[in-house]
C-alpha positions as CSV (number, residue, x, y, z in Angstrom):
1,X,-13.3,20.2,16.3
2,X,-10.4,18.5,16.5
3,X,-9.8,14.8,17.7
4,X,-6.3,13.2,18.4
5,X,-5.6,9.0,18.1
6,X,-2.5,8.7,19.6
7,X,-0.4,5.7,17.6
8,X,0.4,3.8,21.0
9,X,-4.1,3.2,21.2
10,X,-3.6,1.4,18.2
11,X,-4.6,-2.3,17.5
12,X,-1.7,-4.4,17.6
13,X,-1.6,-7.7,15.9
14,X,2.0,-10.0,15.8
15,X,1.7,-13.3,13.3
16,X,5.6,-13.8,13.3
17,X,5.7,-12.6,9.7
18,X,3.4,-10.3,9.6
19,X,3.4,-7.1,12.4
20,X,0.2,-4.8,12.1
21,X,-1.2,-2.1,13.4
22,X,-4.7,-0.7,13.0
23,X,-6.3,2.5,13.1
24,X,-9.7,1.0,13.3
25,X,-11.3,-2.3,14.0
26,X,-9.8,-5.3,11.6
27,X,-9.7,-9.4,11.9
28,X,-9.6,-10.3,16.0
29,X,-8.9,-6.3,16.8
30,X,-12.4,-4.8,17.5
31,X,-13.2,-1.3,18.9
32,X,-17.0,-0.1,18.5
33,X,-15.4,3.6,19.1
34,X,-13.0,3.1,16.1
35,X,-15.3,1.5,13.5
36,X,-13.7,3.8,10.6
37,X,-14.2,7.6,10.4
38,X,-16.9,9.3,7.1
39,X,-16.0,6.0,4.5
40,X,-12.6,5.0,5.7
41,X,-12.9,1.8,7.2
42,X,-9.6,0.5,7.2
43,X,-5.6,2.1,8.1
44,X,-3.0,-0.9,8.9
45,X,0.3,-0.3,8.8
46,X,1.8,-3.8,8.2
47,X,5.3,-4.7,8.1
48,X,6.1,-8.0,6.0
49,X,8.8,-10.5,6.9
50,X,11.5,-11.2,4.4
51,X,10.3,-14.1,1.8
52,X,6.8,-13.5,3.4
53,X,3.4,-12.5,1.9
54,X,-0.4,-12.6,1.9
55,X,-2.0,-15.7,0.3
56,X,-4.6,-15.7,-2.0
57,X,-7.4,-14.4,-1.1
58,X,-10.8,-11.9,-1.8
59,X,-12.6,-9.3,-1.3
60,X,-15.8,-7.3,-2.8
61,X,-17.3,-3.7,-2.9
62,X,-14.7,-2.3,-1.4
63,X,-11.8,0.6,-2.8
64,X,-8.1,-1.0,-1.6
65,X,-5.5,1.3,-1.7
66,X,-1.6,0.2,-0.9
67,X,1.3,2.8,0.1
68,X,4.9,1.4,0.3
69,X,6.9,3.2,3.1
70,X,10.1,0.7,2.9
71,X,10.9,-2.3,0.6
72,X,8.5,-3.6,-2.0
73,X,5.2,-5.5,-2.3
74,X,4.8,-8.6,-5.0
75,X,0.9,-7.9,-6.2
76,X,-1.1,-10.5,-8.4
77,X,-4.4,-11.1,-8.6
78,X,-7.1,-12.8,-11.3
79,X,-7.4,-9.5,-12.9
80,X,-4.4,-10.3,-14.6
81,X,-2.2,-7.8,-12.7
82,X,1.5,-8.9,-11.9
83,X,3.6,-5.6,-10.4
84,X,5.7,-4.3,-8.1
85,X,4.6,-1.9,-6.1
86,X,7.6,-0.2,-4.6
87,X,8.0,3.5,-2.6
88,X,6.4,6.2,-4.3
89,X,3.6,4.5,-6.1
90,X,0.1,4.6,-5.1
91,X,-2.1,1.3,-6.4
92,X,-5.8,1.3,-6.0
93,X,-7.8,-1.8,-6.6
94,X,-11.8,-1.7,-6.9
95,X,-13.0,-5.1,-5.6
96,X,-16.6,-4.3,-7.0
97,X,-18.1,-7.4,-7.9
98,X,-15.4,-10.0,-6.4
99,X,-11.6,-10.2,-7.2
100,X,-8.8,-13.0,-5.8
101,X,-5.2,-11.1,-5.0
102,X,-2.1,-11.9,-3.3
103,X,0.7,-9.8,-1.7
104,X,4.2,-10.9,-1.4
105,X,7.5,-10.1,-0.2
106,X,10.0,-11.7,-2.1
107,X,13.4,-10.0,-0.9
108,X,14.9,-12.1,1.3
109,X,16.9,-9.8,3.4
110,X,14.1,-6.7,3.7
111,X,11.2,-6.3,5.5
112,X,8.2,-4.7,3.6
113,X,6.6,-1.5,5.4
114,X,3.5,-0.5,3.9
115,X,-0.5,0.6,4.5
116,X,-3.1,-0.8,3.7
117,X,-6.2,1.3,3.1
118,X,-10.0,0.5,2.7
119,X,-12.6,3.2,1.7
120,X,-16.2,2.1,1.2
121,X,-17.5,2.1,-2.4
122,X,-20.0,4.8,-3.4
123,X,-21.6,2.5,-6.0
124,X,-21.6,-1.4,-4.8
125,X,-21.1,-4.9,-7.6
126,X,-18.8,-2.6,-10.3
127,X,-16.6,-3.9,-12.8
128,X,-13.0,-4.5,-10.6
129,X,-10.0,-2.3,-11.6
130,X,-6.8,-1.9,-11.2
131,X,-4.7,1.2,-11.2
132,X,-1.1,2.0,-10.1
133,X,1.2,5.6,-10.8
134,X,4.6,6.8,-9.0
135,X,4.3,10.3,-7.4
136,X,7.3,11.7,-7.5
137,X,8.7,13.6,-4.3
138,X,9.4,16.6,-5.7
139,X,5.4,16.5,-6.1
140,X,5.0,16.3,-2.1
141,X,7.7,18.4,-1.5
142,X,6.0,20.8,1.2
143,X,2.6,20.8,-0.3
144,X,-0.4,18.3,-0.1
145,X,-0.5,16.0,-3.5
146,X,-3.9,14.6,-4.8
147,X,-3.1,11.1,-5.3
148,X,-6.6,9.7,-5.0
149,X,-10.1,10.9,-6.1
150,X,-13.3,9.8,-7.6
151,X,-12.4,11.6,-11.3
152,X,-8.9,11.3,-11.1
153,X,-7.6,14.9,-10.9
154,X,-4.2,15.9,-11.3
155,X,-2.7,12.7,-12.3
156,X,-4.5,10.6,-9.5
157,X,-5.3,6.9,-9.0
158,X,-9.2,6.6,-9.7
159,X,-11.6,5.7,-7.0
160,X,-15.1,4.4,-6.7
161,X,-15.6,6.5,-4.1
162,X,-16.7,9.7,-2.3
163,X,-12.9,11.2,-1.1
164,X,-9.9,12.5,-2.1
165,X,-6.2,11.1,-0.3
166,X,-3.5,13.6,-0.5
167,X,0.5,12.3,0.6
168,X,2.8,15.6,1.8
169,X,6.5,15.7,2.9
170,X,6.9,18.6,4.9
171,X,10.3,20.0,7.0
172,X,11.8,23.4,8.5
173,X,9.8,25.8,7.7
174,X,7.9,24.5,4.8
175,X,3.8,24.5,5.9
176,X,0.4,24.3,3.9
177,X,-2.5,26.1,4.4
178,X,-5.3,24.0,2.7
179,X,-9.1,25.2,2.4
180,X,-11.8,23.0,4.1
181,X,-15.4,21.8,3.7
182,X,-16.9,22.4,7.6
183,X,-19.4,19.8,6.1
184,X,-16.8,16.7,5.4
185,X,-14.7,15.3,7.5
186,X,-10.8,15.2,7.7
187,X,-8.9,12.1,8.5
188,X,-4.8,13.0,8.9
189,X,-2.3,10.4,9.2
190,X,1.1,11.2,10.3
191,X,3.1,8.1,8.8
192,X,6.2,9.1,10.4
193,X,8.6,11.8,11.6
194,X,6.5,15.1,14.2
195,X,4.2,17.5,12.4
196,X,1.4,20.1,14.0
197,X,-2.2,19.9,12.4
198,X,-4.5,22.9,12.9
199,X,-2.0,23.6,16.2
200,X,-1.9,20.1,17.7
201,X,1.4,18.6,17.2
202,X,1.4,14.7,15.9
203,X,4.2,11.9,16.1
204,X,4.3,9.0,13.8
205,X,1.8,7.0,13.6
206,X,-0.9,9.6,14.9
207,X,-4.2,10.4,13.8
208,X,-6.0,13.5,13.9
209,X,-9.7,13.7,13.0
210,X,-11.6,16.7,11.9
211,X,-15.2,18.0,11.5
212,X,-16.8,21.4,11.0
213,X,-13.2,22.7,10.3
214,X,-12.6,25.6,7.2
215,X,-9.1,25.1,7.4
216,X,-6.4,22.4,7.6
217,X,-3.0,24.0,8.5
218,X,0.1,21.3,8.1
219,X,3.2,22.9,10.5
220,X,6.2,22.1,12.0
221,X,7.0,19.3,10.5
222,X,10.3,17.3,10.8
223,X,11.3,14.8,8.4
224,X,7.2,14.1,8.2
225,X,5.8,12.6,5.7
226,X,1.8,12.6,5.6
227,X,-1.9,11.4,4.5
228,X,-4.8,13.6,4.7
229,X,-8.5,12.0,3.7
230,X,-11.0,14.1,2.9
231,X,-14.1,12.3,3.4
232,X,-18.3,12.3,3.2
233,X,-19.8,12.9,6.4
């Protein structure tokens, strides 16, 4: 079964600074069919004003995961951490027992493009961490790339949590035909350009959502760049 989210029934939310987008209910957007999907909670695609940024601020048992699109994002928090997380890099932070962090755009002439991801903890009040790698393109180059998972695998960010995130770049003819669990459930997010999942085609911003499939079949893609989540029931 296959179920499409259409980008245009998104939340919307416009601070001036600060333009989001969410997949599922967040802050003053609230949708009691769009709650999350398996344990993703949270997809906003937030767009950052020049000199712009995210206070201080905390969260707690939760695995945060940031994906620059366009730009570059300022990151501190009371871990310690000061980087820049630009295009290309994946950085996961486990909130487990409490941690402070900002998020900042510090170029004055570029707006920041990025998700924002939340996937709930299999184990609640852990250590924090912080993790961050670059995945090169090449690596996503008309094939899925594991860039997060609970052990790690293949050079991926670490998560406290029970699913795997793959990023793909697919165009032409390039297509991936990608084995599936019919028990777990498959979350694909078209960030941007048209692609066709299992047959149904996507635009960005799209979702498609998946259960009792064997098969996830990424086609027709043009200048598309993708996530897929594969995720407990």
């Amino acid at each position: 079964m296959i179920r499409i989210r259409k980008s245009r029934d998104r939340g919307h939310a416009d601070h001036g600074w600060l333009k989001s987008q969410h997949s599922f209910s967040f802050a003053d957007y609230h949708d009691p069919a769009h709650m999350g999907f398996g344990n993703l909670r949270v997809i906003n695609e937030d767009r950052v004003a020049p000199g712009r940024g995210f206070g201080t601020h905390g969260h707690r048992d939760m695995e945060i995961i940031s994906y620059v699109l366009d730009g570059e994002l300022a990151h501190q928090d009371t871990m310690g951490n000061v980087k820049a997380i630009p295009p290309g890099d994946v950085q996961r932070m486990s909130a487990g027992t409490g941690v402070q962090h900002s998020e900042f755009n510090h170029a004055q002439d570029r707006t920041t493009h990025f998700l924002q991801i939340w996937i709930l903890p299999k184990m609640r009040g852990v250590q924090p961490g912080y993790e961050q790698k670059t995945i090169p393109e090449a690596d996503k180059r008309g094939k899925l790339r594991l860039v997060a998972s609970p052990d790690g695998a293949s050079g991926s960010v670490t998560i406290n949590a029970d699913a795997r995130m793959y990023a793909g770049l697919f165009d032409g003819a390039e297509e991936a035909h990608v084995p599936a669990d019919p028990q777990r459930k498959y979350y694909v997010h078209l960030v941007r350009g048209v692609l066709e999942v299992n047959g149904a085609p996507l635009e960005g911003g799209d979702a498609a959502m998946l259960e009792g499939e064997s098969e996830l079949v990424l086609s027709s893609g043009r200048d598309a760049e993708v996530l897929v989540f594969d995720l407990q029931p």
